[in-house]
Rosetta silent file (secondary structure, phi, psi, omega in degrees, C-alpha in Angstrom):
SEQUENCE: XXXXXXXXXXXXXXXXXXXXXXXXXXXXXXXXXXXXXXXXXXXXXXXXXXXXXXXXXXXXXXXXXXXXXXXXXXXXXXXXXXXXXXXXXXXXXXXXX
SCORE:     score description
SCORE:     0.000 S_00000001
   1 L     0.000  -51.668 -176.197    0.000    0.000    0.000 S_00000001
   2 H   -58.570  -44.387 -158.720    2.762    2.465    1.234 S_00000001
   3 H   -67.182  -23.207  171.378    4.976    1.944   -2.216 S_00000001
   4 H   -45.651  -44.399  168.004    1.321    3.000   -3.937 S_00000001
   5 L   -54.888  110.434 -175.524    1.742    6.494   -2.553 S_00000001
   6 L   -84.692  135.690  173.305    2.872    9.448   -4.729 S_00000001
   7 L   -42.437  163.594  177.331    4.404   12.842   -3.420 S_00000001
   8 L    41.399   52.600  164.945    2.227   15.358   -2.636 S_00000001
   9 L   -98.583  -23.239  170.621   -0.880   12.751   -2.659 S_00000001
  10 L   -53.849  164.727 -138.589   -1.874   13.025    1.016 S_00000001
  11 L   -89.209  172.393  170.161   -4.833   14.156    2.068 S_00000001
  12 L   -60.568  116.750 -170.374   -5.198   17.787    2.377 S_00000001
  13 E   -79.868  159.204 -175.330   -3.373   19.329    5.914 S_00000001
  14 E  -135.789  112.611  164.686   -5.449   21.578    8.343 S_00000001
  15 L  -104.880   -1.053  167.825   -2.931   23.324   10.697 S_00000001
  16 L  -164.482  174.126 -163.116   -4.978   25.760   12.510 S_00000001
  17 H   -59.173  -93.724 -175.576   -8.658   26.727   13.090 S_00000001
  18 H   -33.531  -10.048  153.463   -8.600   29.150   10.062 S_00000001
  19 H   -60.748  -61.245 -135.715   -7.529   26.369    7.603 S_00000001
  20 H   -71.577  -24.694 -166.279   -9.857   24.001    8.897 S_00000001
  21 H   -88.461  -35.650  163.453  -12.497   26.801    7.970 S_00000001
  22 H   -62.149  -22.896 -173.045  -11.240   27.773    4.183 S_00000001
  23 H   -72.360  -77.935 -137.049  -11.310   23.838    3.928 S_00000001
  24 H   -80.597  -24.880 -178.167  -14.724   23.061    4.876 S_00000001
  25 H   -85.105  -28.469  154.572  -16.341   26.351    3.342 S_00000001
  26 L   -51.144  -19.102 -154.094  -14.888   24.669   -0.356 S_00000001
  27 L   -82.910  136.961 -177.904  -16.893   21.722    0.934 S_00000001
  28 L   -94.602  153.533  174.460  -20.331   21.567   -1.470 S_00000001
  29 L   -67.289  -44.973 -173.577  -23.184   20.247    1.306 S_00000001
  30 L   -42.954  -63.025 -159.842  -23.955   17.257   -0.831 S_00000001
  31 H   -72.551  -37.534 -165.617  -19.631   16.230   -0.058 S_00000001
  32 H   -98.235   27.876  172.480  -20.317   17.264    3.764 S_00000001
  33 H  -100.671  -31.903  177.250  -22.977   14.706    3.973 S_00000001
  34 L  -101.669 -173.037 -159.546  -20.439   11.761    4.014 S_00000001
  35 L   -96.174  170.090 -178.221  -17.593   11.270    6.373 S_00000001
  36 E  -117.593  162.005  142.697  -13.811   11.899    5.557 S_00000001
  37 E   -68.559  152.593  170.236  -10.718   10.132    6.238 S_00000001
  38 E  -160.956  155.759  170.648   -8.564   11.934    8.388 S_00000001
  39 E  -132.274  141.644  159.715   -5.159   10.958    9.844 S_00000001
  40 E  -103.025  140.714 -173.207   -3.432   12.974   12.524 S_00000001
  41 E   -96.298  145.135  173.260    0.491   12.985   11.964 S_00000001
  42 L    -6.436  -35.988 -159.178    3.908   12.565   14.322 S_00000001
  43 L  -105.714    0.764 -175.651    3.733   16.271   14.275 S_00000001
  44 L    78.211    9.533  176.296   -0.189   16.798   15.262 S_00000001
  45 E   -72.463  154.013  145.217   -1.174   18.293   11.465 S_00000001
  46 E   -95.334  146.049  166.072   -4.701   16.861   10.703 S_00000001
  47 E  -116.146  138.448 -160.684   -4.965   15.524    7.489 S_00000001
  48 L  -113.995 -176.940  174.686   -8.226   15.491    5.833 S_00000001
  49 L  -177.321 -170.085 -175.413   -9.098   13.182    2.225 S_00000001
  50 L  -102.009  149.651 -170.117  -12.511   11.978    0.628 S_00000001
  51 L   -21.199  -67.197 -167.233  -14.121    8.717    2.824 S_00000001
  52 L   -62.900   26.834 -172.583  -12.858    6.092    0.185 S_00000001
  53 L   -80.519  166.760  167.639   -9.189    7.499    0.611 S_00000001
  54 L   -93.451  142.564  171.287   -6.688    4.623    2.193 S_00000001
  55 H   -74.843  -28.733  131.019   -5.530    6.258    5.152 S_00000001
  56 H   -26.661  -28.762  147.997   -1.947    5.404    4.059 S_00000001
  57 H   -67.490  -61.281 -164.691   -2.551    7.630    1.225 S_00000001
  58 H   -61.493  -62.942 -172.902   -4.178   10.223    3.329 S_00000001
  59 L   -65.589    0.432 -170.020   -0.884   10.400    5.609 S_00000001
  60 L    66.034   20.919  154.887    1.678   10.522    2.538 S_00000001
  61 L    85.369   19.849 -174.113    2.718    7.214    3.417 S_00000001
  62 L   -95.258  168.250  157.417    4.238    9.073    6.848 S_00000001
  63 L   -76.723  162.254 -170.355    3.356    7.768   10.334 S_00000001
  64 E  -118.169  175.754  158.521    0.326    9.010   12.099 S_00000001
  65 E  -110.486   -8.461  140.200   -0.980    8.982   15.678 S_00000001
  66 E  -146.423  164.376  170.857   -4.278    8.397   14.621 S_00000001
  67 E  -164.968 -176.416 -165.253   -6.426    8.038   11.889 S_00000001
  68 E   158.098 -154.732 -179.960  -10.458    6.758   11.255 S_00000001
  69 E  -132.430  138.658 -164.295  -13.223    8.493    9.733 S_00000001
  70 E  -128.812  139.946 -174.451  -14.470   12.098   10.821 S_00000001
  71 L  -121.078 -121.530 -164.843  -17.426   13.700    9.480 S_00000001
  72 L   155.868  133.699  178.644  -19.191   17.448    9.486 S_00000001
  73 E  -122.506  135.418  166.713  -22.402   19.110    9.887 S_00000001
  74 E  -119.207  136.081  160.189  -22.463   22.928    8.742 S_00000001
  75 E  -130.937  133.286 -178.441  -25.200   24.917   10.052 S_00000001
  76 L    50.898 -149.630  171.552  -24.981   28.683    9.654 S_00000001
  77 L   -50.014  -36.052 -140.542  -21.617   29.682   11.025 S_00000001
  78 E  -109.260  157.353 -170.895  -20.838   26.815   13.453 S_00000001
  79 E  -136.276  104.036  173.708  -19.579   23.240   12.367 S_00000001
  80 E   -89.888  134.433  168.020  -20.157   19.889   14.220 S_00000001
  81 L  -101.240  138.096 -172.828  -17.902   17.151   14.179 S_00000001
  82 L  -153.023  150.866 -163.347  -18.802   13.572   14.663 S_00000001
  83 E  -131.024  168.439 -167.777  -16.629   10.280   14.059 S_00000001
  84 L   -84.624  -15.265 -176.473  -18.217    6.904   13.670 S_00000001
  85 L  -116.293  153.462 -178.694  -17.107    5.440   16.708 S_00000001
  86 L   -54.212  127.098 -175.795  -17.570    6.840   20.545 S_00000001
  87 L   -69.318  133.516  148.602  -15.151    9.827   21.468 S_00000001
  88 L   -32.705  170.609 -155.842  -13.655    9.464   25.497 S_00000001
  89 H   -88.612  -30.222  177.413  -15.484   11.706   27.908 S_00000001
  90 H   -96.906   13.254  117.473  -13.657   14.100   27.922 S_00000001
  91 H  -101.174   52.674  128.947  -14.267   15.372   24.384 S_00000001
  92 L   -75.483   98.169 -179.541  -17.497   15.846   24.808 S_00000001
  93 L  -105.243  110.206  168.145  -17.635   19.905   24.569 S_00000001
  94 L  -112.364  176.688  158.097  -21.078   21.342   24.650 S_00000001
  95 L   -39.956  109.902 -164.972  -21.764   24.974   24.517 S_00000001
  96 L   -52.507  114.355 -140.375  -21.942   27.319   26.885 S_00000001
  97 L   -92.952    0.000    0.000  -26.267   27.803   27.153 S_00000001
């Protein structure tokens, strides 16, 4: 799988909040109805890619510290994130009311 991977082929990096927001605002609604790959890398970069990506692909063949599938709701301004499997307890974050 790794020798499949071509430079620059990895999934698109999000390195701070304002990436993560030019990224997702490219995003058509139709594409933010299914989930993404995502890897996070050695260095704590998110990497983002389309569902069917190999996550080996998605990382640039580098190692990660995690990786699974992460998805997106946009409403208005504000953006929820949700992954397919249960998050730990402590990252649950709701809003202040």
């Amino acid at each position: 799988m790794k020798a499949a991977v071509r430079p620059g082929s990895g999934g698109c990096r999000i390195s701070s909040a304002a990436g993560f927001s030019d990224w997702v605002a490219e995003r058509s609604a139709p594409e933010l109805t299914e989930p993404f790959t995502f890897v996070v890398g050695t260095d704590g970069t998110l990497r983002l890619a389309p569902r069917r990506s190999e996550h080996v692909a998605c990382a640039g063949g580098d190692m990660v510290l995690g990786a699974g599938e992460i998805g997106f709701v946009r409403e208005n301004d504000f953006v929820c994130v949700f992954r397919d499997s249960d998050l730990p307890e402590a990252w649950n974050v709701d809003p202040p009311v």
